[in-house]
N, CA, C and O atoms as CSV, one atom per row, in Angstrom:
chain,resi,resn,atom,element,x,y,z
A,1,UNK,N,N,14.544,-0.826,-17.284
A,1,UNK,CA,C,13.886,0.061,-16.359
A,1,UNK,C,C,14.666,1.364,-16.347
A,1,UNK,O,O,15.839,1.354,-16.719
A,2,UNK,N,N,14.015,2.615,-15.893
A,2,UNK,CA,C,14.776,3.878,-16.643
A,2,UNK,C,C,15.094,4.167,-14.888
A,2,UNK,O,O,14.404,3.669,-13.999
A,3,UNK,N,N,16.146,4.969,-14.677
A,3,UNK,CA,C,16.533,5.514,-13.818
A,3,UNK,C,C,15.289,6.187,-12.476
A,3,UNK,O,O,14.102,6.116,-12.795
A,4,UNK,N,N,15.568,6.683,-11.322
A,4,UNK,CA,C,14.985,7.993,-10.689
A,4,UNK,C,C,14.184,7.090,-9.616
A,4,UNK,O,O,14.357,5.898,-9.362
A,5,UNK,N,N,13.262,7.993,-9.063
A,5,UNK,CA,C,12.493,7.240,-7.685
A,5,UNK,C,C,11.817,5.767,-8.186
A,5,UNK,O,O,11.992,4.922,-7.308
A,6,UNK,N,N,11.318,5.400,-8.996
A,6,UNK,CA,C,10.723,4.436,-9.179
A,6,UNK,C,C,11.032,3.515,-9.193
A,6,UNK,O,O,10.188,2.627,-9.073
A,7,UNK,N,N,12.596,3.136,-9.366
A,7,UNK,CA,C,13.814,1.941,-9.293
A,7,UNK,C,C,13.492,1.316,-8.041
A,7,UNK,O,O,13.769,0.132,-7.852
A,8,UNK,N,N,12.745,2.251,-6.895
A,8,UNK,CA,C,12.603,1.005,-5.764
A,8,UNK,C,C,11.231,0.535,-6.107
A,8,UNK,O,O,10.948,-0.337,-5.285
A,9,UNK,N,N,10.394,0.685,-6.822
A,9,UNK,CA,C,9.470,0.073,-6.753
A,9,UNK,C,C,9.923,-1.157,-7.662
A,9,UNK,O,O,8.886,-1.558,-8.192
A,10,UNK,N,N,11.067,-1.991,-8.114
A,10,UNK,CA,C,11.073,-2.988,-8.515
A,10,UNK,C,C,11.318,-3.890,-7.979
A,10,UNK,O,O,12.461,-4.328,-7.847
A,11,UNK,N,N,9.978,-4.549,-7.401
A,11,UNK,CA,C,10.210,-5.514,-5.951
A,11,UNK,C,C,10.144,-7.001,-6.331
A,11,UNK,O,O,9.642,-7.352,-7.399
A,12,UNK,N,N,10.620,-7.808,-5.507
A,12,UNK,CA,C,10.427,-9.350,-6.060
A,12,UNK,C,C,10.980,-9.652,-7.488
A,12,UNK,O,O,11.315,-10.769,-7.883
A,13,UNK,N,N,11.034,-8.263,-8.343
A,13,UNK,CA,C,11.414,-8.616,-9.519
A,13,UNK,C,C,10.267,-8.177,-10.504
A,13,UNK,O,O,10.483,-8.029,-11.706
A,14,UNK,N,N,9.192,-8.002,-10.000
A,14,UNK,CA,C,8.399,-7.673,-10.740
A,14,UNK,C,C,8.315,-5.879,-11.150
A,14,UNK,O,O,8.703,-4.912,-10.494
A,15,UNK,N,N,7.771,-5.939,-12.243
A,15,UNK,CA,C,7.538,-4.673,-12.567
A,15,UNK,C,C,7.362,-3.700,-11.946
A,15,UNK,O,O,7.006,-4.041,-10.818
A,16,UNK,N,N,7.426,-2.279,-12.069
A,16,UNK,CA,C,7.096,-1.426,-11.022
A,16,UNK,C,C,5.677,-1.110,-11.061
A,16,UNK,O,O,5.042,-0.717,-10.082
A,17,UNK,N,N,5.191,-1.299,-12.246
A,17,UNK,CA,C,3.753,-1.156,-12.279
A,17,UNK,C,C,2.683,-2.208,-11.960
A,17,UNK,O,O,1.496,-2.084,-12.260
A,18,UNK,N,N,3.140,-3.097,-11.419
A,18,UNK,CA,C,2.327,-4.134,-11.059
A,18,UNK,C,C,2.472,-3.751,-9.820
A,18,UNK,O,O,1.443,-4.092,-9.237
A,19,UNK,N,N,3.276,-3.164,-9.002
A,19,UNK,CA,C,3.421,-3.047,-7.653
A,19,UNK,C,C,2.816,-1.429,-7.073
A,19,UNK,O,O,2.390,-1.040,-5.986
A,20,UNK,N,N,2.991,-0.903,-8.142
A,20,UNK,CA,C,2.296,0.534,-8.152
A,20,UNK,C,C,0.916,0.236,-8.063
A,20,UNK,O,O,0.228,0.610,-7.113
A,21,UNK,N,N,0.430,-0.504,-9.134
A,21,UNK,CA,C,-1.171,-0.592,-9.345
A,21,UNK,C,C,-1.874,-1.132,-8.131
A,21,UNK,O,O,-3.079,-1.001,-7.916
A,22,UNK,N,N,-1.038,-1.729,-7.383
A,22,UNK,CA,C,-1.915,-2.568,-5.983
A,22,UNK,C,C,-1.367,-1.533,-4.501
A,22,UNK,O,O,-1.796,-1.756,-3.369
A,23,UNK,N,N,-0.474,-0.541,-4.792
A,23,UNK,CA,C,-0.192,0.172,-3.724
A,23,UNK,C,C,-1.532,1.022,-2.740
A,23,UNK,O,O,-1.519,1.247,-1.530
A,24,UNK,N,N,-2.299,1.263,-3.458
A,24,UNK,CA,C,-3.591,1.348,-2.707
A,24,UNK,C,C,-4.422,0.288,-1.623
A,24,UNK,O,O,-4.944,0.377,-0.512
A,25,UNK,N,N,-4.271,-0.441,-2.345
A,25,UNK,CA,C,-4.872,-1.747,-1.633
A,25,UNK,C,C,-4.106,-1.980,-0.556
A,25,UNK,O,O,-4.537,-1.830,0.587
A,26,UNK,N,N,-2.982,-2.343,-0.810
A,26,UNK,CA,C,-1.800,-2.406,0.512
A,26,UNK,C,C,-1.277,-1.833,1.350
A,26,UNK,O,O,-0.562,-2.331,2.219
A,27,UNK,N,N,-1.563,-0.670,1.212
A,27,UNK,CA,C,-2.090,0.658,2.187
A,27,UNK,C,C,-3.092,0.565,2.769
A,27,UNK,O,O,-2.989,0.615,3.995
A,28,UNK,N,N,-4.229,0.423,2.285
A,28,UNK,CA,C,-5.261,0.525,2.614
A,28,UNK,C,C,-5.527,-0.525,3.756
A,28,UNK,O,O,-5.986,-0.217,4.856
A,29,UNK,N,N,-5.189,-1.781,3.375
A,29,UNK,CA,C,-5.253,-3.682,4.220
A,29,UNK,C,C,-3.868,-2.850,5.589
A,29,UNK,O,O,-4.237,-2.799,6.762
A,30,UNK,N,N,-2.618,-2.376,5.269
A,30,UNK,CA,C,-2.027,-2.047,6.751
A,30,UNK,C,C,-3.086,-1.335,7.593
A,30,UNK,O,O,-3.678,-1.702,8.608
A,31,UNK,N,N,-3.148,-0.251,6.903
A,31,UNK,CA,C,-4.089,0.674,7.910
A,31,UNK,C,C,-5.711,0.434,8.537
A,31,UNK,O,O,-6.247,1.204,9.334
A,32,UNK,N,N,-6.296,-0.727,8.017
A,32,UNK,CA,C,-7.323,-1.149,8.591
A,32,UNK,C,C,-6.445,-2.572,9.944
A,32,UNK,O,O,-7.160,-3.507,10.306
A,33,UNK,N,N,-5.490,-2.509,10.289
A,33,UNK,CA,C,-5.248,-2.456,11.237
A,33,UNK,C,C,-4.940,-1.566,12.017
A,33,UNK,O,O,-4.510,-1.970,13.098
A,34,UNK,N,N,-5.003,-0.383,11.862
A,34,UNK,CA,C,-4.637,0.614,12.965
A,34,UNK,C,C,-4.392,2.058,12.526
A,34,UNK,O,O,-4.263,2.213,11.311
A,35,UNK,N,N,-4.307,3.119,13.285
A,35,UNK,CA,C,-3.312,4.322,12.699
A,35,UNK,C,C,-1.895,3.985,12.374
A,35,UNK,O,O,-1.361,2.976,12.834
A,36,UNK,N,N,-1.019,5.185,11.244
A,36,UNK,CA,C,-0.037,4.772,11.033
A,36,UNK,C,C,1.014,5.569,10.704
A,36,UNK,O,O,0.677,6.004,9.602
A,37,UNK,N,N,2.082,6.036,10.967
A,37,UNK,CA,C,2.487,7.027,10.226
A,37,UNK,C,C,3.080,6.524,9.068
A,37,UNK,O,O,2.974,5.298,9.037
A,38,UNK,N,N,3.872,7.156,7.759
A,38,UNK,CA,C,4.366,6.957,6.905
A,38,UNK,C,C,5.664,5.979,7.099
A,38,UNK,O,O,5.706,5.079,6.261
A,39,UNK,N,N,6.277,5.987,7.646
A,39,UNK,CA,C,7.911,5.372,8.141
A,39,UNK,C,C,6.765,3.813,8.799
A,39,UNK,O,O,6.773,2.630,8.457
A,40,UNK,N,N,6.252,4.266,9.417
A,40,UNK,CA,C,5.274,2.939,10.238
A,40,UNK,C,C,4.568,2.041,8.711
A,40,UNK,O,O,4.823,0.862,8.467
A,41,UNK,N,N,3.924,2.679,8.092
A,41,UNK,CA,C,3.606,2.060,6.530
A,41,UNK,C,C,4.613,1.241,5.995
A,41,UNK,O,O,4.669,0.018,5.868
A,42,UNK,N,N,5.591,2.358,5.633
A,42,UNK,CA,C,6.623,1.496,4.873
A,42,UNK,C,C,7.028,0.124,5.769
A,42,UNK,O,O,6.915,-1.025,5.341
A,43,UNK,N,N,7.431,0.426,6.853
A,43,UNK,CA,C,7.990,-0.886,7.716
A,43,UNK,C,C,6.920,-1.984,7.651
A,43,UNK,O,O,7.235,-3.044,7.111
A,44,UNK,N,N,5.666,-1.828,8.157
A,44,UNK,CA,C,4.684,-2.714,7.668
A,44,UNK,C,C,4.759,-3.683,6.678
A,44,UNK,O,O,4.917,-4.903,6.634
A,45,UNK,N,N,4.557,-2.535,5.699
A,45,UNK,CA,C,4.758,-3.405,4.100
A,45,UNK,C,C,6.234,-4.362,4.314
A,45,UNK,O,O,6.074,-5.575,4.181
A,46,UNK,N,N,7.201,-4.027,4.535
A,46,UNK,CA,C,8.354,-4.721,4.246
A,46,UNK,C,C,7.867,-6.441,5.371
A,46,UNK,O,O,7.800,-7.645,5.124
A,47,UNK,N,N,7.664,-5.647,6.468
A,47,UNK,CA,C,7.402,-7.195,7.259
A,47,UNK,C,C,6.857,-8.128,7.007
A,47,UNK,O,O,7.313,-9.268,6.911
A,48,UNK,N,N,5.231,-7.560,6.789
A,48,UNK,CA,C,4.214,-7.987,6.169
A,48,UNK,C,C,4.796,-9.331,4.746
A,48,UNK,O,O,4.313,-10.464,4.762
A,49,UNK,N,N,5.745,-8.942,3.763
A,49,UNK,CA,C,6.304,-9.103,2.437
A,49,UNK,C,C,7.384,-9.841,2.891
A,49,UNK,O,O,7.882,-10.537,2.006
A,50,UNK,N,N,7.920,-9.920,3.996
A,50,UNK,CA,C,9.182,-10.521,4.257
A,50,UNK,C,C,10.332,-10.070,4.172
A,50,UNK,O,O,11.393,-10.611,4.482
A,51,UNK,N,N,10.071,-8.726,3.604
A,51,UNK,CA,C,11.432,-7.806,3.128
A,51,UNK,C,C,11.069,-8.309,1.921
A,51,UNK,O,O,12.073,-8.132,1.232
A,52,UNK,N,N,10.488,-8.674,1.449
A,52,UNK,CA,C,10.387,-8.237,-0.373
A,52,UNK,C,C,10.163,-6.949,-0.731
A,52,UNK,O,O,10.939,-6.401,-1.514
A,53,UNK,N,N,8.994,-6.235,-0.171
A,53,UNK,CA,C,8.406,-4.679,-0.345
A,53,UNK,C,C,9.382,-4.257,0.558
A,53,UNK,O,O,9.431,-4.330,1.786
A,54,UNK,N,N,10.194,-3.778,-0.320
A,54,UNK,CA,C,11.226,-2.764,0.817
A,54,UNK,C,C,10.987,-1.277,-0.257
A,54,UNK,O,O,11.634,-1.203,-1.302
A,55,UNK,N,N,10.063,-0.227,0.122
A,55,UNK,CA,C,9.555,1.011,-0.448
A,55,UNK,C,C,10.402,1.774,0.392
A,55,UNK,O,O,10.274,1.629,1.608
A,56,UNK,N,N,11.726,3.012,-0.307
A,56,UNK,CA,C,11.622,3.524,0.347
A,56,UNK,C,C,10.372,5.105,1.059
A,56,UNK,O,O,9.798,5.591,0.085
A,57,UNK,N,N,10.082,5.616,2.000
A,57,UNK,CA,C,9.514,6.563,2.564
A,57,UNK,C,C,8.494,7.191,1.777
A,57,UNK,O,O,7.277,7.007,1.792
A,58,UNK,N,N,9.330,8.109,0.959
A,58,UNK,CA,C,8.763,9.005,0.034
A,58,UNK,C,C,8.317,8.339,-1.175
A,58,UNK,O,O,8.085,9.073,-2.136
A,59,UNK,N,N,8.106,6.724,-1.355
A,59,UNK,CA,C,7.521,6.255,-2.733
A,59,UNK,C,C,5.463,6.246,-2.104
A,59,UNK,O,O,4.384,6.507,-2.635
A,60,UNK,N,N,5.814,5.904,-1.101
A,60,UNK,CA,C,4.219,6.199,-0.489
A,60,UNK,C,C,3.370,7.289,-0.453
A,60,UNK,O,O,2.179,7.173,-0.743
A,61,UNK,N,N,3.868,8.331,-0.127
A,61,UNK,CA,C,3.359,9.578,-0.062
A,61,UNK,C,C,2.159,10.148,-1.221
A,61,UNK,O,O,1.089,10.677,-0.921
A,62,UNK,N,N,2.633,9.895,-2.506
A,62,UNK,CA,C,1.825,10.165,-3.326
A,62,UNK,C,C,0.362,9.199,-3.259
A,62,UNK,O,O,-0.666,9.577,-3.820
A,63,UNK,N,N,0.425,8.254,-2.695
A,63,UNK,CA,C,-0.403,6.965,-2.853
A,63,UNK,C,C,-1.557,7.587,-1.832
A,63,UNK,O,O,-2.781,7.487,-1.914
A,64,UNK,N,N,-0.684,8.310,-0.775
A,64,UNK,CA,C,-2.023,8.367,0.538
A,64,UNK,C,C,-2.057,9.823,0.380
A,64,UNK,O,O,-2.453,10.286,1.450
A,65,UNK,N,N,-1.835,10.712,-0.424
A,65,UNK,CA,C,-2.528,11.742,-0.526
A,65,UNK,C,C,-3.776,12.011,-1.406
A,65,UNK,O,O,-4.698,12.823,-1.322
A,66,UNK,N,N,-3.388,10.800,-2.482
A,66,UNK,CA,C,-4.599,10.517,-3.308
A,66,UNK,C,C,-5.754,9.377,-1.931
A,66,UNK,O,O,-6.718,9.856,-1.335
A,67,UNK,N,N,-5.610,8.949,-1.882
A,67,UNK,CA,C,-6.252,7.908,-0.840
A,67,UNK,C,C,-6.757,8.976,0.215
A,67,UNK,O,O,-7.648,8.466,0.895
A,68,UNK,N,N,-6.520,10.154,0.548
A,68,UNK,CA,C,-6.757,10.998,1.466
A,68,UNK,C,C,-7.835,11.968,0.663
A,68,UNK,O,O,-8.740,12.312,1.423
A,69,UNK,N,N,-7.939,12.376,-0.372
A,69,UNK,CA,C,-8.513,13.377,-1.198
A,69,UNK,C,C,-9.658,12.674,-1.757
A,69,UNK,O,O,-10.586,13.284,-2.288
A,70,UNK,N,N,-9.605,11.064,-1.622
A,70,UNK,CA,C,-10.811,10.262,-2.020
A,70,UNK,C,C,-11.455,9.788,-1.023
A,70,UNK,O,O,-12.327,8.922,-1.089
A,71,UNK,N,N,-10.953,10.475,0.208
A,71,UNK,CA,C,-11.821,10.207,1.199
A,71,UNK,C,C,-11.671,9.028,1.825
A,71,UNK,O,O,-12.264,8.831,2.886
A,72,UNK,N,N,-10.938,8.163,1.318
A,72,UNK,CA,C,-10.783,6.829,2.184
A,72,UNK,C,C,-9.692,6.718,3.295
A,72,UNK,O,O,-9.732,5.819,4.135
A,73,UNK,N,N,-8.654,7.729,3.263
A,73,UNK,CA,C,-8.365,7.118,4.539
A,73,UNK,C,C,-8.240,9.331,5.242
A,73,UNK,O,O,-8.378,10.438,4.723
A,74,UNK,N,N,-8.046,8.995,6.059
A,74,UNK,CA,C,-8.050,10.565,7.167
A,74,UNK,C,C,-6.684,10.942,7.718
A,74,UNK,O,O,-6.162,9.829,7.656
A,75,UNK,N,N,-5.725,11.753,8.223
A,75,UNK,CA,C,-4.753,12.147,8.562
A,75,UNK,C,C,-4.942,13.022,9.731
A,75,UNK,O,O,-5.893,13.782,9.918
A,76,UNK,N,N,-3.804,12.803,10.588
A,76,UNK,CA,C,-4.426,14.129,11.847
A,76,UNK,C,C,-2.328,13.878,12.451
A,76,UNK,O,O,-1.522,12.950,12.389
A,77,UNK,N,N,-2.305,15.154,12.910
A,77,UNK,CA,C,-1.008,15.536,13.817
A,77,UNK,C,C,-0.755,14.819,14.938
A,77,UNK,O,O,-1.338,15.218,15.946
A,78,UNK,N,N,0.006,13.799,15.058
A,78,UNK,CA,C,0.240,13.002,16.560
A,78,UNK,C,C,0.987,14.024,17.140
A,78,UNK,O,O,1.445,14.860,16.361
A,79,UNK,N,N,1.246,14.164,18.484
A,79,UNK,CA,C,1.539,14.966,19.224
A,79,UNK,C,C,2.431,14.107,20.422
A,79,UNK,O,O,3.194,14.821,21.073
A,80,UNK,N,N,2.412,12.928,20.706
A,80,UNK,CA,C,2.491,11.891,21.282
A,80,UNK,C,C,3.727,11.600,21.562
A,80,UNK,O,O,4.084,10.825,22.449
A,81,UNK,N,N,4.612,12.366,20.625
A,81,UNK,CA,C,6.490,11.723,20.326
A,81,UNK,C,C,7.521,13.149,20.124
A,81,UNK,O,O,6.959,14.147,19.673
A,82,UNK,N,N,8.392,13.204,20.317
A,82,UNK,CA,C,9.145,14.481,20.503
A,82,UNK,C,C,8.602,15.223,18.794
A,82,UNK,O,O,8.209,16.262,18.264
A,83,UNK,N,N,8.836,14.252,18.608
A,83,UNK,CA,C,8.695,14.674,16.948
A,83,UNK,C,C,7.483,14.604,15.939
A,83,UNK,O,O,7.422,13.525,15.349
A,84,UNK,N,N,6.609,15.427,15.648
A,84,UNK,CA,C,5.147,15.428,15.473
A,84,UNK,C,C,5.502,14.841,14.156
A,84,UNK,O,O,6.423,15.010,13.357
A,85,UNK,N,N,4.010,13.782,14.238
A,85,UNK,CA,C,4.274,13.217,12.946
A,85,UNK,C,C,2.538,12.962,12.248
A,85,UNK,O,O,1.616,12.550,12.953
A,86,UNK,N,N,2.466,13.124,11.552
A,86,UNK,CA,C,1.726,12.766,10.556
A,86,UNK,C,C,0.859,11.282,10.397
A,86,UNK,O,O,1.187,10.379,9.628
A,87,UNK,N,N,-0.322,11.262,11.315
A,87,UNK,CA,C,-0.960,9.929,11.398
A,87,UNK,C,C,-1.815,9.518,10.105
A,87,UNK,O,O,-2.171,10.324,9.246
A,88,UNK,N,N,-1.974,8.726,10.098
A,88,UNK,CA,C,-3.107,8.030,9.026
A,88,UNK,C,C,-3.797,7.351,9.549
A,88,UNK,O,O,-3.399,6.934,10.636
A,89,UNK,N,N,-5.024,6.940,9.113
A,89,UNK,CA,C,-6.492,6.096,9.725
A,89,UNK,C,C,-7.511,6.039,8.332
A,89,UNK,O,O,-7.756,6.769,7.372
A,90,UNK,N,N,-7.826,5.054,8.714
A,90,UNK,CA,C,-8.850,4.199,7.466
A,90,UNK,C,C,-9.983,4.770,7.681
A,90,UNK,O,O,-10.372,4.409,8.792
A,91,UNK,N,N,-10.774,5.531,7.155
A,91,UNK,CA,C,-12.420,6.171,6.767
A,91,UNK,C,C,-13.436,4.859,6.918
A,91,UNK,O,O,-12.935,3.757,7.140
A,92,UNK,N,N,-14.655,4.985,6.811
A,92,UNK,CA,C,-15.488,3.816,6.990
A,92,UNK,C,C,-15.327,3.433,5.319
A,92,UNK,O,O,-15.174,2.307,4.847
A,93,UNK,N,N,-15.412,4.745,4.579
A,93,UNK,CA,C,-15.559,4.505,2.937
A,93,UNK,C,C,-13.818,3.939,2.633
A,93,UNK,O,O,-13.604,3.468,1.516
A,94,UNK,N,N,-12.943,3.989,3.378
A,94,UNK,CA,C,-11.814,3.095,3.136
A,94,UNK,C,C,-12.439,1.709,3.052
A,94,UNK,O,O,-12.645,1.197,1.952
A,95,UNK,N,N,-12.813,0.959,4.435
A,95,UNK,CA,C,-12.826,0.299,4.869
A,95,UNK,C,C,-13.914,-0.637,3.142
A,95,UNK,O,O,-13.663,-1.572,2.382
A,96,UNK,N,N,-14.724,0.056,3.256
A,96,UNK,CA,C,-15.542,-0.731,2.266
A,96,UNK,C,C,-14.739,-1.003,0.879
A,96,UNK,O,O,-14.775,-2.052,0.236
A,97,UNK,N,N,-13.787,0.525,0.463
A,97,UNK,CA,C,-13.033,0.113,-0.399
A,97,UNK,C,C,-12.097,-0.705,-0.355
A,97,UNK,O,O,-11.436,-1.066,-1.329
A,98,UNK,N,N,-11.960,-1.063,0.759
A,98,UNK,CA,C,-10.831,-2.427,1.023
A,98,UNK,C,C,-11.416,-3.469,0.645
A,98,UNK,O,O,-10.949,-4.264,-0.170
A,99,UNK,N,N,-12.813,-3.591,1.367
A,99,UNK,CA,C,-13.523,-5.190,0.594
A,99,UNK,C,C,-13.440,-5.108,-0.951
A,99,UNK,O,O,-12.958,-6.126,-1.448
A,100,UNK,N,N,-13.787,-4.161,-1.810
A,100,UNK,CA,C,-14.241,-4.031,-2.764
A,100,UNK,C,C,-12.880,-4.642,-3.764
A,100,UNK,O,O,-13.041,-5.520,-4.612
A,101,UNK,N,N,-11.369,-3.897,-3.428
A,101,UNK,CA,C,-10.663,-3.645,-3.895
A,101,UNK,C,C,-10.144,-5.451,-3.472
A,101,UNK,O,O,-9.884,-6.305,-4.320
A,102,UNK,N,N,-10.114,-5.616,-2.232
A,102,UNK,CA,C,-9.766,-7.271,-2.360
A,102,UNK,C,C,-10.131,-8.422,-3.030
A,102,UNK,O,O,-9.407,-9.354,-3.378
A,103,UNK,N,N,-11.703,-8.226,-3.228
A,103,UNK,CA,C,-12.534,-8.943,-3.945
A,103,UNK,C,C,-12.302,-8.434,-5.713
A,103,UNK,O,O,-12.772,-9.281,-6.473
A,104,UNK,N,N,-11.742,-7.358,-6.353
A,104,UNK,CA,C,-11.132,-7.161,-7.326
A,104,UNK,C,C,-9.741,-8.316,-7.597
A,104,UNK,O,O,-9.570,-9.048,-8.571
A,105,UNK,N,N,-8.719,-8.133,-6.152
A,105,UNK,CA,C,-7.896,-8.941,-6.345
A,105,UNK,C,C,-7.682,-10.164,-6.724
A,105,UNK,O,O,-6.854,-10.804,-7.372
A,106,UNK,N,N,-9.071,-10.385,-5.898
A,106,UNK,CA,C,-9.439,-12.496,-6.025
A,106,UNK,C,C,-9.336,-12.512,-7.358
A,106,UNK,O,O,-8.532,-13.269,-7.902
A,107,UNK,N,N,-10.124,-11.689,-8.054
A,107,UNK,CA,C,-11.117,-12.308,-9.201
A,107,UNK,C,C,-9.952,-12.090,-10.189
A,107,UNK,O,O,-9.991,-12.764,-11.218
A,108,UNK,N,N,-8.862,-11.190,-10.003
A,108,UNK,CA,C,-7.940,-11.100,-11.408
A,108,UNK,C,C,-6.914,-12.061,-11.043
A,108,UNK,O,O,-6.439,-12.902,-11.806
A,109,UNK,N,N,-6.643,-11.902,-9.974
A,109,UNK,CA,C,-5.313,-13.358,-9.846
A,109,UNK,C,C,-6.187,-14.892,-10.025
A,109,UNK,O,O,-5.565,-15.914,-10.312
A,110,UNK,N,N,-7.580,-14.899,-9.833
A,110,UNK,CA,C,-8.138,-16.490,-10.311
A,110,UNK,C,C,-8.046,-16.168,-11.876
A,110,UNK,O,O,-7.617,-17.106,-12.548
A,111,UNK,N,N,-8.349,-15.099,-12.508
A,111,UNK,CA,C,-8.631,-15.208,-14.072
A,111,UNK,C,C,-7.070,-15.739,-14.503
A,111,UNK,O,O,-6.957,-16.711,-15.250
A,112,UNK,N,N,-5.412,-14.744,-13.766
A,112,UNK,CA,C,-4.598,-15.329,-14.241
A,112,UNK,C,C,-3.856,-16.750,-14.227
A,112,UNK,O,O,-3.176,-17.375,-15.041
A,113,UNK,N,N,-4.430,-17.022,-12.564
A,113,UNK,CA,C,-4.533,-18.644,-12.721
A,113,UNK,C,C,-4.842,-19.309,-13.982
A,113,UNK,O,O,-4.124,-20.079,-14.621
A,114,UNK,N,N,-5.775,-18.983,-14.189
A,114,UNK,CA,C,-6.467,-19.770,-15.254
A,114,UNK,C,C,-6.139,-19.766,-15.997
A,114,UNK,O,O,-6.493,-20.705,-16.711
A,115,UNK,N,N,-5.337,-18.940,-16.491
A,115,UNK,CA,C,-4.764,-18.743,-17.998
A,115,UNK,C,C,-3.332,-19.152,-17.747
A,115,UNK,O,O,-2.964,-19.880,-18.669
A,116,UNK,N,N,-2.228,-18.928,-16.699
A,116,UNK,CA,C,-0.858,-19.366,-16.913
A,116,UNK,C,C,-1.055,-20.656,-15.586
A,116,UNK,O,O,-0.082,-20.526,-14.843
A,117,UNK,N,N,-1.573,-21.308,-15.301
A,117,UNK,CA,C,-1.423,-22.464,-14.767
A,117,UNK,C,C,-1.176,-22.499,-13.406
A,117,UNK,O,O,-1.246,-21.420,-12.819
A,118,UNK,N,N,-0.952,-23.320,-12.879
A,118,UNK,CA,C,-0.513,-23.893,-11.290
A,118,UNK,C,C,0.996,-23.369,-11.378
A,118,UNK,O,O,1.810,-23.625,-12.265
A,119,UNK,N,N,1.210,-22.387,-9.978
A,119,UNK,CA,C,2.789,-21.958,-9.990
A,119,UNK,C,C,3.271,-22.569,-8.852
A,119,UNK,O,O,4.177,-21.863,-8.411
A,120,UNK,N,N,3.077,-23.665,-8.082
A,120,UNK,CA,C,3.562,-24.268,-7.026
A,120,UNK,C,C,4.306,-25.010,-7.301
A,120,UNK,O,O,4.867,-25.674,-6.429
């Protein structure tokens, strides 16, 4: 694995691009529970994972600005905390891309079932 920001995306052990490629989705599944800020995301993910997904801050950012420009999720200025921060919220067209994108998930982790066996 080569040096620079991407070294934290090597989570569980797995590749960084296996964890990159589903970072949408897992964004997407926190925030259809609620608004969120970025620091609130990351912590999510880690809980959520057990502390496996430990992302730091700035590995997200790129993920929900694309996710923001595709219209699926929305951003607005909290005002709420000494320190203004940067909310996030799931679009209705998130929301559908969440089914869509989960039901993607099923179907490729049953195909790899199928092919490398029972991992229990």
């Amino acid at each position: 694995m080569d040096g620079g920001a991407d070294v934290s995306l090597d989570c569980l052990g797995m590749e960084r691009d296996l964890v990159r490629g589903h970072l949408d989705l897992m964004l997407l599944a926190v925030l259809a529970g609620g608004p969120a800020h970025g620091y609130g995301l990351v912590e999510e993910l880690r809980r959520r994972s057990l502390g496996s997904l430990d992302l730091p801050e700035g590995t997200i950012y790129p993920a929900l600005y694309r996710l923001e420009r595709q219209g699926l999720i929305g951003s607005y200025w909290s005002s709420d905390t000494p320190r203004r921060r940067r909310m996030y919220r799931l679009r209705t067209a998130g929301s559908v891309a969440l089914g869509h994108k989960r039901q993607a998930w099923q179907d490729v982790m049953t195909a790899i079932n199928a092919v490398i066996g029972d991992v229990s």
